[in-house]
C-alpha positions in Angstrom: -26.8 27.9 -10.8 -23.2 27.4 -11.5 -22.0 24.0 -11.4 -18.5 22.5 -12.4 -18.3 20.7 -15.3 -16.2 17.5 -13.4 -18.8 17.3 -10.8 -21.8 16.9 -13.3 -19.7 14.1 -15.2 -19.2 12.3 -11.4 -22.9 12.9 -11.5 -23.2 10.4 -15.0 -21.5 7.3 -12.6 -25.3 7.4 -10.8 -26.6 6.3 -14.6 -27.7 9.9 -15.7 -26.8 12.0 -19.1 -25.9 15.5 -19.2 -29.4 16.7 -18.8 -30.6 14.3 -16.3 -27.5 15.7 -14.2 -28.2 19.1 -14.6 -31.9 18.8 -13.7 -31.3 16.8 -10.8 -28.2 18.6 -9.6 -30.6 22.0 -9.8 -33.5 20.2 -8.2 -31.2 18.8 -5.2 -30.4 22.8 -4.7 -34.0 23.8 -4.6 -35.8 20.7 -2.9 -39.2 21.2 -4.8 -39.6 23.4 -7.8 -41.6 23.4 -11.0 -40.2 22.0 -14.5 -39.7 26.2 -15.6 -38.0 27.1 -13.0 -35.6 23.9 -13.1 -34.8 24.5 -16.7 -33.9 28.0 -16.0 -31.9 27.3 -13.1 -30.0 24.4 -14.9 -29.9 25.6 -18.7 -31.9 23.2 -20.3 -34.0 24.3 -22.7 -37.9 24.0 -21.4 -39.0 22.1 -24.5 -36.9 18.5 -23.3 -37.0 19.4 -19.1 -40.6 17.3 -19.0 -39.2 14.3 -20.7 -36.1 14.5 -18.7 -37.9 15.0 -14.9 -40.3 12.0 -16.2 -37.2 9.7 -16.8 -35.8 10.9 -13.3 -38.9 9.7 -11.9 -38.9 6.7 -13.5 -35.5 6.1 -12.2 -36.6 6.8 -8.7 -34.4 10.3 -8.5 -37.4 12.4 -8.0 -40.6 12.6 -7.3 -43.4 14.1 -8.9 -46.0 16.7 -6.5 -49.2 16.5 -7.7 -50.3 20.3 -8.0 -50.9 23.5 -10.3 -48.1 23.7 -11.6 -46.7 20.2 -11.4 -43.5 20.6 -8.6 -41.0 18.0 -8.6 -39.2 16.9 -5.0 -36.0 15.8 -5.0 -35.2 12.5 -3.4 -32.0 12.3 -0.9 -28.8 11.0 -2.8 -28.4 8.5 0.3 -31.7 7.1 -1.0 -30.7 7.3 -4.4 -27.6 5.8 -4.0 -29.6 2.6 -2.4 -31.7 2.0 -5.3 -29.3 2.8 -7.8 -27.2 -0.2 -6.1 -30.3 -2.5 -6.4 -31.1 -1.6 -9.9 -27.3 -2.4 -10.8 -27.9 -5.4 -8.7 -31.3 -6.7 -10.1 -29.9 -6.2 -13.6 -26.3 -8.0 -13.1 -28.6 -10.7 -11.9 -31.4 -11.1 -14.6 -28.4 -10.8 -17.2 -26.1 -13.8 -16.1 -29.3 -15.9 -15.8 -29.8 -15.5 -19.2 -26.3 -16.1 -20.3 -26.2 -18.7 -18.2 -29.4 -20.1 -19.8 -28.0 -19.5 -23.4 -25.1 -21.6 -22.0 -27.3 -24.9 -21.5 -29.3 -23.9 -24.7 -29.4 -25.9 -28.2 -28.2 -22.4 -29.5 -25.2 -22.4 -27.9 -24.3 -26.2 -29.5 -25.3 -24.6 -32.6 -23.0 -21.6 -32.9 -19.7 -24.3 -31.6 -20.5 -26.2 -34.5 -20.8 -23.1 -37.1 -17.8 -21.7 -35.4 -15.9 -24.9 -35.8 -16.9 -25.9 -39.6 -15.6 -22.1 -40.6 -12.4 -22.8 -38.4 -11.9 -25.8 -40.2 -11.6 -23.7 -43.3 -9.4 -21.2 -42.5 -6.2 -20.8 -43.4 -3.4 -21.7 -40.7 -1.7 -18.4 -41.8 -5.1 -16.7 -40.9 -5.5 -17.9 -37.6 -3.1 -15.2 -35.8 -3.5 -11.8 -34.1 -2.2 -8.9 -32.1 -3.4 -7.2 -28.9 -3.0 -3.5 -27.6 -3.1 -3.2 -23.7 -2.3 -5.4 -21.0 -6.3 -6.0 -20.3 -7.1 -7.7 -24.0 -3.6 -9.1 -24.2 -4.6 -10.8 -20.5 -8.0 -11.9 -21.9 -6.7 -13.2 -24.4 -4.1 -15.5 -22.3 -6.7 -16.6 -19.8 -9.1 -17.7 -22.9 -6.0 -20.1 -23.8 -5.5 -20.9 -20.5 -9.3 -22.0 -20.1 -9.3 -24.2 -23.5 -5.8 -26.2 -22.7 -6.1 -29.9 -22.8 -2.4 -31.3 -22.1 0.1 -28.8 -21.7 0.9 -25.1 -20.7 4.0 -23.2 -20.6 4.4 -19.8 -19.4 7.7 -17.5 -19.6 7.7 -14.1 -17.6 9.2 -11.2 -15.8 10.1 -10.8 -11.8 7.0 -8.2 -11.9 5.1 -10.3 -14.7 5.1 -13.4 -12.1 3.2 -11.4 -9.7 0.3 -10.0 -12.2 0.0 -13.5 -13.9 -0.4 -15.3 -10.6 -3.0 -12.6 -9.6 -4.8 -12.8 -12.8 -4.8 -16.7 -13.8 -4.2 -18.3 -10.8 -7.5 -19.8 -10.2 -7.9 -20.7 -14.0 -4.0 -22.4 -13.8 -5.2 -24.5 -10.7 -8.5 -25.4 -13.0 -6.2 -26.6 -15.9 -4.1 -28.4 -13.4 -7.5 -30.4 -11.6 -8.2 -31.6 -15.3 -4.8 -33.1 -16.2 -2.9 -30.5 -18.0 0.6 -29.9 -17.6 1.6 -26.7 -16.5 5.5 -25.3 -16.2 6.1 -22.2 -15.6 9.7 -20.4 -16.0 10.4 -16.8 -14.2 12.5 -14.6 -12.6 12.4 -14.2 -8.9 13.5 -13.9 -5.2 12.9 -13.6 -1.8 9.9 -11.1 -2.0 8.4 -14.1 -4.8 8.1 -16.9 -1.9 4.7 -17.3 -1.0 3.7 -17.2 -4.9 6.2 -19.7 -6.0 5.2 -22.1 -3.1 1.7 -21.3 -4.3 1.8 -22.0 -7.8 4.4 -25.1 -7.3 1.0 -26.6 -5.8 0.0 -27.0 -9.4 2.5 -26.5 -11.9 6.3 -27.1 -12.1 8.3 -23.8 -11.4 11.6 -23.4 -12.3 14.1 -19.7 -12.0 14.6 -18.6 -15.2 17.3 -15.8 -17.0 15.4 -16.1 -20.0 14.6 -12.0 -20.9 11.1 -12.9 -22.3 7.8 -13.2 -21.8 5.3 -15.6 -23.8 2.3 -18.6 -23.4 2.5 -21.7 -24.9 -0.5 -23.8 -25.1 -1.1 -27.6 -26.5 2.2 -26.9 -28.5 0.2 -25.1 -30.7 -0.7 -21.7 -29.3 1.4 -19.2 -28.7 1.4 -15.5 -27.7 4.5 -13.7 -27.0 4.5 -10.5 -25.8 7.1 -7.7 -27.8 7.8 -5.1 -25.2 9.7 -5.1 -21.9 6.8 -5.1 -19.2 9.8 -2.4 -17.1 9.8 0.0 -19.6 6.3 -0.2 -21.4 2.9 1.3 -20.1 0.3 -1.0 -19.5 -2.0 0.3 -22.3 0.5 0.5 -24.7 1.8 -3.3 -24.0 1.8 -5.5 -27.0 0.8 -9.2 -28.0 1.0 -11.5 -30.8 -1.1 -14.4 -31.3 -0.3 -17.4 -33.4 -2.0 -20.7 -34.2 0.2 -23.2 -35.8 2.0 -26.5 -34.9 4.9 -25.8 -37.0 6.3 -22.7 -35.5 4.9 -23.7 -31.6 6.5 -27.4 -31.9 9.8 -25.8 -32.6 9.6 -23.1 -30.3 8.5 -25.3 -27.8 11.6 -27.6 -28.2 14.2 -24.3 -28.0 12.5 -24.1 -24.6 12.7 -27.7 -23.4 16.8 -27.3 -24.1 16.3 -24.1 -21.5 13.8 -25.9 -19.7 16.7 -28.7 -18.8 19.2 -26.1 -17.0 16.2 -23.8 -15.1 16.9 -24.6 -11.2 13.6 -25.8 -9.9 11.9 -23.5 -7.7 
């Protein structure tokens, strides 16, 4: 049996390696057959085709015909694709339970404070960093956004005003609830109206012609980002992280001067 290399890789989305896919792919083509004539059909060599139908069967893909030779039965993908959704499910479920125990746990305590004694030892210098691609850079952003206690300010694009809204809104309007100060400075027009109204429920917004983009947190956490977000891929875009109150204070003060003349939104 001849079967396309892309459509056996599609196959690996249901949770199966190559030779799972094969074997199953062969056995959906045949119905019932025996382990031989599987492993002929799908190239696999004989010696691992057992331990590959048992872990099919354990997966709920097939099942196993009790008989001389053993014959395996395929089970419909429908089907499949039902239990393959509850296994997903199940597991999702049993996982955030236990992260969500480790989150009231003594452990949990214990770790803050070992993070926090070697973070008192570190170098101010030390404490800085730089993220490929727009999903860790954003990670990164919402982390800061999450730990703000007093104030937030956030510089960006005509397009970056509609990904940060869609990405941090709800952890913006969190930081707003517990008393931090949020301004935010963009580019924008007519097409920005129901976002500006929207995040003007929480946060000061203000037009900006500042060509930049870049988070300032507690005036002492800052990530600017070094590429223009109209020319750059979003894998390829680039942040840099720094923790210090020296360089944030003042940066923080260039801004206020900007700040002054911004035309509130």
């Amino acid at each position: 049996m001849i079967v396309e290399s892309d459509f056996l890789n599609r196959l690996r989305d249901f949770g199966l390696n190559s030779y799972e896919a094969k074997l199953w792919a062969a056995l959906l083509s045949r119905g019932v057959s025996t382990a031989g004539e599987l492993s002929d059909i799908a190239n696999v060599p004989r010696s691992r085709s057992y331990d590959v139908l048992e872990s099919l069967e354990k997966k709920g893909f097939i099942v196993i015909k009790i008989d001389k030779p053993i014959k395996y039965i395929a089970v419909p993908p429908e089907e499949v694709l039902e239990r393959v959704k509850k296994k997903i499910k199940r597991d999702a479920e049993k996982e955030t339970k236990v992260l969500d125990d480790f989150k009231s746990s003594e452990l949990l305590e214990e770790l803050n404070i070992l993070h926090k004694t070697g973070i008192d030892m570190v170098e101010p210098t030390d404490l800085s960093g730089a993220f490929k691609g727009r999903k860790r850079l954003y990670a990164h952003l919402e982390s800061l956004i999450k730990n703000a206690e007093k104030s937030i300010v956030l510089v960006t694009t005509k397009e970056g005003i509609l990904r940060k809204h869609k990405e941090f809104k709800k952890v913006l309007k969190k930081a707003s609830k517990n008393g931090v100060k949020i301004r935010i400075a963009a580019d924008f027009n007519k097409k920005h109206e129901h976002i500006i109204k929207e995040l003007s429920e929480y946060a000061q917004v203000k037009k900006s012609n500042l060509d930049s983009r870049f988070l300032l947190v507690d005036g002492e956490d800052i990530s600017f980002m070094v590429m223009d977000d109209e020319e750059v891929h979003p894998s390829y875009d680039v942040g840099v992280w720094v923790k210090t109150k020296y360089f944030a204070s003042t940066f923080e003060k260039m801004f206020n001067s900007q700040w002054k003349n911004m035309k509130s939104a």
